[in-house]
Residue frames relative to the residue before (quaternion, step in Angstrom):
aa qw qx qy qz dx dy dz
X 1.0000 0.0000 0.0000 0.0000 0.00 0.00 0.00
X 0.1704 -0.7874 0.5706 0.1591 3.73 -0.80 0.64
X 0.4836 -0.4108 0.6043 0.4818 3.52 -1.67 0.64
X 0.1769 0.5963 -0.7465 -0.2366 2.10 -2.46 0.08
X 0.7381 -0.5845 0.1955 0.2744 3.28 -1.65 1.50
X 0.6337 -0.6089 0.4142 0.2367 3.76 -0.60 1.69
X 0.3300 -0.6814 0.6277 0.1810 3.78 -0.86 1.03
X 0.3063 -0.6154 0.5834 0.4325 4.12 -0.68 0.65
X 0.6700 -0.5842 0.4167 0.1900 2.43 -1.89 -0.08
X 0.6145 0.5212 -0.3510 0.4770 3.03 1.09 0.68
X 0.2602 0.7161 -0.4283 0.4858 3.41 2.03 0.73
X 0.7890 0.3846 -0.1102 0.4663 3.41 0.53 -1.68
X 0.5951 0.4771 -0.4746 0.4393 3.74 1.26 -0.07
X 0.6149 0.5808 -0.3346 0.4155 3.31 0.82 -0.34
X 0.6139 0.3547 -0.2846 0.6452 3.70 1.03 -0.73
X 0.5153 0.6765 -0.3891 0.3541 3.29 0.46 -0.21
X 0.6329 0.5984 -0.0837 0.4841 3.25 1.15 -1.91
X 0.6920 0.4565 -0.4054 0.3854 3.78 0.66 -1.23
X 0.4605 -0.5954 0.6085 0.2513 3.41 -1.51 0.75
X 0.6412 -0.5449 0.3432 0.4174 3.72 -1.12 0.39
X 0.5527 0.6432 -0.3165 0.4251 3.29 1.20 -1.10
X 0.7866 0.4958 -0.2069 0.3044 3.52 1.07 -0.91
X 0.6671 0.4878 -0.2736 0.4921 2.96 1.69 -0.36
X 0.4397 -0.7564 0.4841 0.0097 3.40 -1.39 1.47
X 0.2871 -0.8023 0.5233 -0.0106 3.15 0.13 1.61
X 0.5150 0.6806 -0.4341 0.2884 3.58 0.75 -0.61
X 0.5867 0.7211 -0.1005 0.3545 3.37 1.36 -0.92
X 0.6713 0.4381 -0.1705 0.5731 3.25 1.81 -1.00
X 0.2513 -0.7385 0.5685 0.2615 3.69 -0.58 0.45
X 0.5724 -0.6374 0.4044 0.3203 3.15 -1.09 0.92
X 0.1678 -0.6248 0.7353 0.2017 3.78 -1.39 0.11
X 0.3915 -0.5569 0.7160 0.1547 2.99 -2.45 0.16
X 0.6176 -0.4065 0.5078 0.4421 3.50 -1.29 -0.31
X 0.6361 0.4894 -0.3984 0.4440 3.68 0.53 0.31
X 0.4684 0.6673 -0.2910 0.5006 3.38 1.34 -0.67
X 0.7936 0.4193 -0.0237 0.4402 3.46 0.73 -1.28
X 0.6945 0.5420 -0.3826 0.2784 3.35 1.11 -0.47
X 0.7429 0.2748 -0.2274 0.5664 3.71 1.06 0.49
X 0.2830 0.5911 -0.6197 0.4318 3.43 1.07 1.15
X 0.4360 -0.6667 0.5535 0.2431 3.04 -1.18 1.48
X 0.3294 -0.5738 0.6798 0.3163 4.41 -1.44 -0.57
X 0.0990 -0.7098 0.6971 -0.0206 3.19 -1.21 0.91
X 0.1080 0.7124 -0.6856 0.1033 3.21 -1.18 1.44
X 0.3586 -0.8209 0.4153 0.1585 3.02 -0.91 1.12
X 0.0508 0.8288 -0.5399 0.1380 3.61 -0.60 0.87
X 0.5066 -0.5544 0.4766 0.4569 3.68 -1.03 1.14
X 0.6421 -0.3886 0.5697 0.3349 3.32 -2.05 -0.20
X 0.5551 0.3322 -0.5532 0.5249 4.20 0.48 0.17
X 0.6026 0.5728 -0.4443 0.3337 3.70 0.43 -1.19
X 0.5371 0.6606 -0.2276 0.4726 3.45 1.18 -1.66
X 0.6550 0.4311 -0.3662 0.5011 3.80 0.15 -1.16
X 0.8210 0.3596 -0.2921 0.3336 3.15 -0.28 -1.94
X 0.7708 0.4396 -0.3567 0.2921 3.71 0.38 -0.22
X 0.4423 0.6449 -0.3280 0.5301 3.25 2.05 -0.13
X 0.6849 0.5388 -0.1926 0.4511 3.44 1.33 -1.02
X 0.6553 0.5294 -0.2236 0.4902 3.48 1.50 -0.94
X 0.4758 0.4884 -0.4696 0.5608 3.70 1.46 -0.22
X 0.6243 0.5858 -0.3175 0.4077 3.38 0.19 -1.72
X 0.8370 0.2160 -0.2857 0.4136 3.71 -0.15 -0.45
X 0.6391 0.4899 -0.3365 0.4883 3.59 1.54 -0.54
X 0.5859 0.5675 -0.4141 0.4040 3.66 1.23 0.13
X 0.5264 0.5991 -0.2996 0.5237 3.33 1.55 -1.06
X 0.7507 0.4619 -0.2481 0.4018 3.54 0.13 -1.47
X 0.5728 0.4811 -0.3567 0.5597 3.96 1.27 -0.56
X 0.6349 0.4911 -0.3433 0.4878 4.01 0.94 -0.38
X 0.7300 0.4047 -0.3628 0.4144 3.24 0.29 -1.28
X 0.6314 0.5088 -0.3016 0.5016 4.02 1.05 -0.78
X 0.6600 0.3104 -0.3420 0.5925 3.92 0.56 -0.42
X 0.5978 0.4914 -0.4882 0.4034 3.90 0.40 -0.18
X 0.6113 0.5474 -0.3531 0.4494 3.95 0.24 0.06
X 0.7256 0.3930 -0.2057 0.5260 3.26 0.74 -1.64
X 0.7419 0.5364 -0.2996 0.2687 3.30 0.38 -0.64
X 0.4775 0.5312 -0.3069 0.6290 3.09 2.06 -0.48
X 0.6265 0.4094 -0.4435 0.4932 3.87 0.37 -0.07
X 0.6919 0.5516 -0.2772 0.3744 3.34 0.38 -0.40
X 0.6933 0.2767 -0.3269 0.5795 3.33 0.94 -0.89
């Protein structure tokens, strides 16, 4: 992922300022649901937040094995 260089804050008061009426959509090109179907989500979170939720898969991935590993032996 690369930085990139921080807008002041007096960028976003200005967009901030435009009224809806003012803003010119013409400019955007339209999308479909296909556009979208590999667009990644970005949420930002520190690096502990980061761990603990890397860690909460990790044990909810195990715990979805260890529970499908029985049944599945009854089945076959």
């Amino acid at each position: 992922m690369s930085a990139r260089e921080d807008k002041p804050r007096g960028y976003f008061t200005k967009l901030l300022d435009v009224s809806d009426d003012d803003i010119d959509y013409s400019e955007i090109p339209p999308t479909s649901r296909s556009d979208w179907e590999d667009a990644e989500i970005l949420f930002p979170v520190s690096a502990e937040k980061f761990q603990a939720i890397r860690q909460f898969i990790r044990e909810r991935r195990q715990q979805s094995s260890e529970a499908s590993g029985p049944a599945a032996e009854k089945l076959s």
